[in-house]
C-alpha positions in Angstrom: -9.7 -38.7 -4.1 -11.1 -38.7 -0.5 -14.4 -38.3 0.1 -15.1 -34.6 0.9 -13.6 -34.0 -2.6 -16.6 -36.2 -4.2 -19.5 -35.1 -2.3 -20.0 -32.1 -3.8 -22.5 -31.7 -6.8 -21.8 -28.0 -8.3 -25.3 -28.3 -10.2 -27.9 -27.9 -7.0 -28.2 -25.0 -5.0 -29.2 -26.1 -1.2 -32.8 -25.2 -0.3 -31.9 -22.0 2.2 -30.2 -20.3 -1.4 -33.4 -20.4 -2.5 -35.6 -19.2 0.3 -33.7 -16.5 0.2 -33.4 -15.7 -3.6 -36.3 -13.7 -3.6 -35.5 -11.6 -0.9 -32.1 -10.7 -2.5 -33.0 -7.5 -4.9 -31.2 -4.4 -4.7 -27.7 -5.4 -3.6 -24.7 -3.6 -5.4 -21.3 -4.0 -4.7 -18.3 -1.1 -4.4 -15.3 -1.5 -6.5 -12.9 0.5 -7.6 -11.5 -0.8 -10.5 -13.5 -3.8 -12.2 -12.5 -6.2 -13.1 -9.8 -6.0 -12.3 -7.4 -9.2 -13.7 -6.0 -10.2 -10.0 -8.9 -10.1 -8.1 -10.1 -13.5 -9.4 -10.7 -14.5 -5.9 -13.3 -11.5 -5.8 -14.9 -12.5 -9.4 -15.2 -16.5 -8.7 -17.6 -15.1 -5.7 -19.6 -13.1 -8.2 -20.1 -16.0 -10.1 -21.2 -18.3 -7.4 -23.6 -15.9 -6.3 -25.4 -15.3 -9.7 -25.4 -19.4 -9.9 -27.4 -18.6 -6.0 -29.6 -16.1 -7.9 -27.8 -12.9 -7.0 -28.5 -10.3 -9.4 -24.4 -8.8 -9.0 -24.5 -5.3 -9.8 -21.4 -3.3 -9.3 -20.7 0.2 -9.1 -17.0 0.7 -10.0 -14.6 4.0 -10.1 -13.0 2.7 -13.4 -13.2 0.3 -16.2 -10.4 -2.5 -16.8 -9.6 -4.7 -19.5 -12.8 -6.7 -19.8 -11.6 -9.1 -22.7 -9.8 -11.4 -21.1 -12.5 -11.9 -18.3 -14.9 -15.0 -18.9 -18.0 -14.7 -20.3 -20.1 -14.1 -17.1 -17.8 -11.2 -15.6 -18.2 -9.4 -19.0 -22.0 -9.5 -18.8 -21.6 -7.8 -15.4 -19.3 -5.5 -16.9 -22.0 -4.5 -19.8 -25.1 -5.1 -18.5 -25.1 -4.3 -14.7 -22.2 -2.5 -13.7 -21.8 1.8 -13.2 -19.0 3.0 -14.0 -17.6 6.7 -12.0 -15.7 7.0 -15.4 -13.1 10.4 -15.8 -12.5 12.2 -12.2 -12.6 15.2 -13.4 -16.5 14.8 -15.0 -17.5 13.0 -11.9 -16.0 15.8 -9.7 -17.3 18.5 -11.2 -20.7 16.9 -11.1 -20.7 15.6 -8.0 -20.2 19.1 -6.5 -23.2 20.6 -9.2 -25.2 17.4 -8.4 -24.7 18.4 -4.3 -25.1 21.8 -4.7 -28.3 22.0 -6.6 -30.4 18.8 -5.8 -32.4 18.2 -3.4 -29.3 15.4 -1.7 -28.5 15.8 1.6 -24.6 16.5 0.5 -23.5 19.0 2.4 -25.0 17.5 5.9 -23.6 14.1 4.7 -19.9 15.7 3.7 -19.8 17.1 7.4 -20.6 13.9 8.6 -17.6 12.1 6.6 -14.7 14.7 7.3 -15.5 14.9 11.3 -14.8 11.5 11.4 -10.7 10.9 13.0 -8.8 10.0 9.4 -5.5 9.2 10.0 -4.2 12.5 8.2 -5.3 15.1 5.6 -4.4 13.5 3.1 -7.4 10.7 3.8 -9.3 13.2 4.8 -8.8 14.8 1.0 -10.6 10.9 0.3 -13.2 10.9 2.2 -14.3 14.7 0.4 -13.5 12.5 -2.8 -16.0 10.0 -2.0 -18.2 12.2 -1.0 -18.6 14.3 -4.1 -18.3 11.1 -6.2 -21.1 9.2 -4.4 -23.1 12.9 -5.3 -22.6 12.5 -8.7 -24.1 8.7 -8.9 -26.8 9.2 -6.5 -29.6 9.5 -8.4 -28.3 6.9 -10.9 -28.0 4.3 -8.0 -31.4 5.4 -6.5 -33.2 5.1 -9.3 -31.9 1.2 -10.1 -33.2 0.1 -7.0 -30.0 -0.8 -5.4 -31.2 -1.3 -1.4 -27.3 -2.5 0.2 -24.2 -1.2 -0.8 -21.1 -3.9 -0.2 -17.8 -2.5 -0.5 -14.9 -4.4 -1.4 -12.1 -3.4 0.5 -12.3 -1.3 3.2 -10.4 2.0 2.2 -12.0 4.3 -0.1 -14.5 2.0 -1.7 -15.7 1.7 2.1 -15.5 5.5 2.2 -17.6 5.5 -1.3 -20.2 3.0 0.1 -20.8 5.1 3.5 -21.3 8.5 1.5 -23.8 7.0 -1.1 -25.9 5.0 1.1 -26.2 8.4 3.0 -27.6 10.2 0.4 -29.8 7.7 -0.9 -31.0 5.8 2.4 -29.3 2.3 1.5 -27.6 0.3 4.2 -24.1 -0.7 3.5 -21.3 -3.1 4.1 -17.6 -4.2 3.6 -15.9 -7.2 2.4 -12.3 -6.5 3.4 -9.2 -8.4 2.5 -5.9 -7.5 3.8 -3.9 -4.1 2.5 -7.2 -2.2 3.5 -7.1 -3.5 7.3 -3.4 -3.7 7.6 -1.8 -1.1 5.5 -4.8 1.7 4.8 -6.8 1.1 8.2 -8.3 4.5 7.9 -11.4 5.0 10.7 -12.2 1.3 10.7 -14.3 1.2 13.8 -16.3 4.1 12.6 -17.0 2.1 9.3 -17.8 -0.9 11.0 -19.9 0.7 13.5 -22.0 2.6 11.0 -21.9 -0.3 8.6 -24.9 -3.7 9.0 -22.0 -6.3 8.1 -17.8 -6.5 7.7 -17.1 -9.9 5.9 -13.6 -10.7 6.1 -12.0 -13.9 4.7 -9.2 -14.7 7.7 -9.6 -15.4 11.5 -6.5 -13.2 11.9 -7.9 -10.1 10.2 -11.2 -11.0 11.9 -10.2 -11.2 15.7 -8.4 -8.0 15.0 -11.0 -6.2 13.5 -13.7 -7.5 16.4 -11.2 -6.1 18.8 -11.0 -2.3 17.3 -14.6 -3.0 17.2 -15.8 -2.6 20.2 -19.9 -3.0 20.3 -20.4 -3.1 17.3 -17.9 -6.5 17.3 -20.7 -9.1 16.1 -21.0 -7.5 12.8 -17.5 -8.4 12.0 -18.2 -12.5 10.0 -15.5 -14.9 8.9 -16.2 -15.3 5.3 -12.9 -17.3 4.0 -12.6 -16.4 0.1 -14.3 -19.9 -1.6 -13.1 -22.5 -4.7 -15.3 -23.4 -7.2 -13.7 -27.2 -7.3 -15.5 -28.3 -10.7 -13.6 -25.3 -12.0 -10.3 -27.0 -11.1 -8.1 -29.7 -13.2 -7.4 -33.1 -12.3 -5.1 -33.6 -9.2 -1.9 -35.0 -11.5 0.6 -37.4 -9.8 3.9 -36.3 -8.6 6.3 -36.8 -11.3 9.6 -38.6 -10.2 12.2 -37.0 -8.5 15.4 -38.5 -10.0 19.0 -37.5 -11.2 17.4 -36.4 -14.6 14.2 -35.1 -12.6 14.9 -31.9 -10.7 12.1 -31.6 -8.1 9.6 -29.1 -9.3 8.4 -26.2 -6.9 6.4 -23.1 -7.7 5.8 -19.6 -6.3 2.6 -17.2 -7.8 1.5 -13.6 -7.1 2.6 -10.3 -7.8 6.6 -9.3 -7.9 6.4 -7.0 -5.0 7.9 -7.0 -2.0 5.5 -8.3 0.3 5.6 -12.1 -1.4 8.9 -12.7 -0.5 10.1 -14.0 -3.3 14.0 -12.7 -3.3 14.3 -14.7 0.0 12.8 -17.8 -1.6 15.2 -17.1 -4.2 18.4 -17.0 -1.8 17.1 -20.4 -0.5 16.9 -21.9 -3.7 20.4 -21.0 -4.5 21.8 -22.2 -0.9 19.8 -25.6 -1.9 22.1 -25.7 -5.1 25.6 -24.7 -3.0 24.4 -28.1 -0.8 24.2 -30.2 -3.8 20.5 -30.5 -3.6 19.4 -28.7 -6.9 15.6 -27.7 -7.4 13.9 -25.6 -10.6 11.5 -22.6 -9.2 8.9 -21.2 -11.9 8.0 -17.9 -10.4 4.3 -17.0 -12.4 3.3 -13.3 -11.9 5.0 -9.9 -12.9 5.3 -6.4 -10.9 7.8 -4.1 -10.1 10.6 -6.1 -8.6 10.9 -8.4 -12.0 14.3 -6.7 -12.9 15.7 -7.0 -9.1 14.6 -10.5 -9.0 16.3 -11.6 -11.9 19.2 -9.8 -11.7 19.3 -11.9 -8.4 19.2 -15.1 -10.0 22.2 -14.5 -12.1 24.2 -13.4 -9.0 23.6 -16.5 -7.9 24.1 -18.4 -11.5 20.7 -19.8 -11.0 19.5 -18.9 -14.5 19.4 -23.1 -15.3 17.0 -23.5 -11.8 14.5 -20.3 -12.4 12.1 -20.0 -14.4 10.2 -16.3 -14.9 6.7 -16.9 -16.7 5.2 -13.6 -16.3 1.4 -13.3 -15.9 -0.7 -16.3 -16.7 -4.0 -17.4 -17.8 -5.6 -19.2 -14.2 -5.8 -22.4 -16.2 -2.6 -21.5 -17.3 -1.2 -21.2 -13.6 -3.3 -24.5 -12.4 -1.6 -26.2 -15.0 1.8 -25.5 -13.6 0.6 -26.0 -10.0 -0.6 -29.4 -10.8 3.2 -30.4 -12.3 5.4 -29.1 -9.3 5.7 -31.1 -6.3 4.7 -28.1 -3.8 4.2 -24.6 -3.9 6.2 -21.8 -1.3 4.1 -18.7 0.1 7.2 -16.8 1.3 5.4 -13.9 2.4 6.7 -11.2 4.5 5.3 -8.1 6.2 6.8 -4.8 3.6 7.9 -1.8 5.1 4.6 0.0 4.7 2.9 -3.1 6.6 1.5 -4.4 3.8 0.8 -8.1 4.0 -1.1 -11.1 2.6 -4.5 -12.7 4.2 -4.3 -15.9 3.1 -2.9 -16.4 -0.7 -5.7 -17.4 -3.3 -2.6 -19.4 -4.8 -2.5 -21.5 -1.7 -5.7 -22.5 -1.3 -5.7 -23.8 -5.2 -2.4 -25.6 -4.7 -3.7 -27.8 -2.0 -6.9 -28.4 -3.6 -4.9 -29.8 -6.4 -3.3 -31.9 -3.1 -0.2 -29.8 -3.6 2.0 -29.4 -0.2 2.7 -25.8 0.8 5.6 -23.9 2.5 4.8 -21.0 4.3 5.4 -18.4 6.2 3.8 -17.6 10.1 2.0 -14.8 8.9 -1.7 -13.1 9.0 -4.0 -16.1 7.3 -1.5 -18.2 6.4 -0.9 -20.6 9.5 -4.4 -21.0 9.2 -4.2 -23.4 6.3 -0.6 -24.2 6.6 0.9 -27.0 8.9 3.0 -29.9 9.5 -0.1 -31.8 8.2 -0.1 -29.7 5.0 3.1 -29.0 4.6 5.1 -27.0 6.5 5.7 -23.2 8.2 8.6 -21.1 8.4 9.2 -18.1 10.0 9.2 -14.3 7.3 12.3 -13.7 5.7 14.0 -17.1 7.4 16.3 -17.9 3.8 17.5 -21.5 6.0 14.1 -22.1 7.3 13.1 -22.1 3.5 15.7 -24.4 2.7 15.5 -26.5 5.1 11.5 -27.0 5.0 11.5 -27.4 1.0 14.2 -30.1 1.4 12.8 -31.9 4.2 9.5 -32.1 2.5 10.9 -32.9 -1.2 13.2 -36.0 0.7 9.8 -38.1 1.8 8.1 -38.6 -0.6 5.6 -40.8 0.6 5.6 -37.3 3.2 4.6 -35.6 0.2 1.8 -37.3 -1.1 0.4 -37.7 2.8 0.8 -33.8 3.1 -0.9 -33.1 -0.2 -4.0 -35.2 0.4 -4.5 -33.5 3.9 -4.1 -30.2 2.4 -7.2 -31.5 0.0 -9.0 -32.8 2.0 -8.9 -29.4 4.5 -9.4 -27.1 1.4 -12.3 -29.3 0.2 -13.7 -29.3 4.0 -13.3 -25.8 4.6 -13.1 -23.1 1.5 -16.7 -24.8 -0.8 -17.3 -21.2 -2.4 -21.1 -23.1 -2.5 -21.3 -22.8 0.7 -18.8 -19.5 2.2 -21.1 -17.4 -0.4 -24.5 -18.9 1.1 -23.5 -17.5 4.4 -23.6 -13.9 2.4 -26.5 -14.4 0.6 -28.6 -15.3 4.1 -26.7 -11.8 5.5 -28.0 -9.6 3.0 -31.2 -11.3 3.0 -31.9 -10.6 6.7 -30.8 -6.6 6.2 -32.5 -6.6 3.2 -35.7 -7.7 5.0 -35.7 -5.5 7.6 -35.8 -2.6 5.4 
């Protein structure tokens, strides 16, 4: 394993984590639905942060499964977390709550709906938030929360801006992709009001620094982090052979925006040019019928494999026995897009080549050093690149261990989630 992938002791926590630890009290973080099972991205930096000595407290619109979450996320869950809970309680006391206290709910509700929302029907939201932050004031006040850091940058943004308003917090985003992209509801007056925008892409950050204007220097590149002692064992390329089908593998939700039916078609044009491959798709969502329904079209039932949702370790386990993993992502109709997939960042730190598409994050990570880009919805492109790169092997195993050796260089969670610990400090310090 190269070097960068040794140097790296997951048991200390560097000297400026520390200086800052006790300067970190009073930070809570905006959710909406926690946990929730495919934001593990989100949850592996809560966990690096209480291993910094973040106290992670959460205030979250509604409660998901918290069974199947490790250990650490559940004591989150039941120890630190609020919870909005029904919406028609929390309504109703929200607007008692803002009527009747002494909150500044009214002057603060003016202040959210004269903002420019993109229609009524976010201007509806932001009156939501509103009256929902009213109901958990007092509750948030009272636990000594200081900074409020959404995640996302729609309505948990909206929810963040309301609260810290009535309760005299600062607050923050962390924002990912479908907030900035697809939602984009008054960015610039959320950044501009907010102390810090985190956001884990140079694509999404250029473009929000450039609705910015002024306030463009609170927009940081944070890219989302791995926890590499988390990982398995890199495994060796099995052989590609006639009894030996090459192996490649495609993860996230069935939805439109993964491209998945075009990686599909490619697959199948592979098999018309006598160059067979076996595609395990791992994830489930609305287009699962559609999707197989077009692998039997093409009489590929022999070539793909469906998993449905899977375990993380589960999902390493089948990244670490295909040859490379394909991002076909694609802008949907809605202009929902990816940043840059977690998936992608895990298959090359298990020295995995990666196809994908030149799209938002993506070409960030992905090049003819790591394996290879094509252009969205480019069915030969796909074909061609997943041939070219499954023909060299020695190719392959060069690509792989640049693509671990960029991932390991680049995406330490150690050290992304030290940057946001030193962040908060400084606001928190000049409370």
């Amino acid at each position: 394993m190269c070097n960068a992938c040794c140097g790296s002791d997951d048991t200390l926590v560097s000297n400026s984590s520390h200086a800052v630890k006790s300067r970190l009290e009073g930070v809570r973080f905006v959710m909406w639905g926690f946990p929730e099972p495919t934001q593990t991205f989100i949850h592996r930096e809560f966990q690096e942060m209480r291993r910094q000595g973040l106290r992670v407290q959460i205030l979250a619109g509604a409660k998901r499964d918290i069974s199947i979450q490790p250990e650490d996320i559940q004591d989150i869950c039941y120890n630190d977390t609020i919870y909005l809970g029904n919406p028609v309680v929390w309504f109703l006391k929200g607007l008692l709550v803002g009527t009747f206290s002494a909150l500044p709910f009214w002057r603060v509700l003016l202040r959210m709906l004269a903002f420019h929302h993109k229609d009524f029907a976010h201007r509806l939201r932001a009156l939501a938030m509103t009256v929902a932050a009213a109901s958990v004031a007092h509750k948030v006040k009272a636990s000594g929360t200081r900074h409020l850091q959404a995640h996302f940058g729609s309505y948990q943004t909206e929810l963040a801006m309301a609260l810290a308003w009535m309760t005299g917090c600062t607050y923050g985003g962390t924002w990912h992709a479908v907030d900035i992209w697809k939602d984009a509801n008054i960015l610039p007056d959320k950044i501009r009001n907010s102390e810090v925008v985190f956001t884990c892409t140079k694509f999404n950050a250029d473009h929000l620094k450039d609705i910015a204007g002024d306030s463009s220097d609170k927009v940081i590149l944070s890219y989302h982090g791995l926890d590499f002692s988390r990982l398995p064992t890199p495994a060796d390329f099995a052989p590609i052979d006639a009894s030996h089908l090459p192996e490649i593998i495609a993860i996230g939700r069935l939805v439109p925006k993964k491209g998945f039916a075009y990686l599909i078609e490619a697959v199948a044009k592979l098999a018309r040019e006598k160059f067979p491959v076996h595609l395990t798709i791992v994830g489930d969502g609305p287009l699962e019928s559609e999707l197989k329904r077009s692998v039997e079209s093409f009489n590929l039932q022999d070539h793909v494999e469906f998993t449905g949702s899977l375990k993380n370790a589960e999902t390493l386990e089948r990244v670490n026995r295909a040859h490379l993993l394909v991002a076909p992502s694609i802008q949907d109709k809605y202009g929902n897009i990816d940043g840059i997939p977690n998936v992608t960042l895990e298959a090359m730190a298990l020295a995995r080549p990666v196809v994908g598409t030149r799209l938002s994050g993506i070409p960030e990570v992905v090049n003819e050093n790591t394996g290879a880009l094509v252009d969205c919805a480019d069915v030969d492109g796909l074909a061609t690149a997943i041939r070219s790169l499954l023909s060299d092997r020695d190719g392959l195993i060069r690509r792989g261990k640049n693509a671990q050796e960029f991932v390991y260089s680049h995406f330490d969670v150690h050290k992304n989630i030290e940057i946001q610990l030193n962040r908060f400090a400084e606001i928190l310090s000049s409370k």
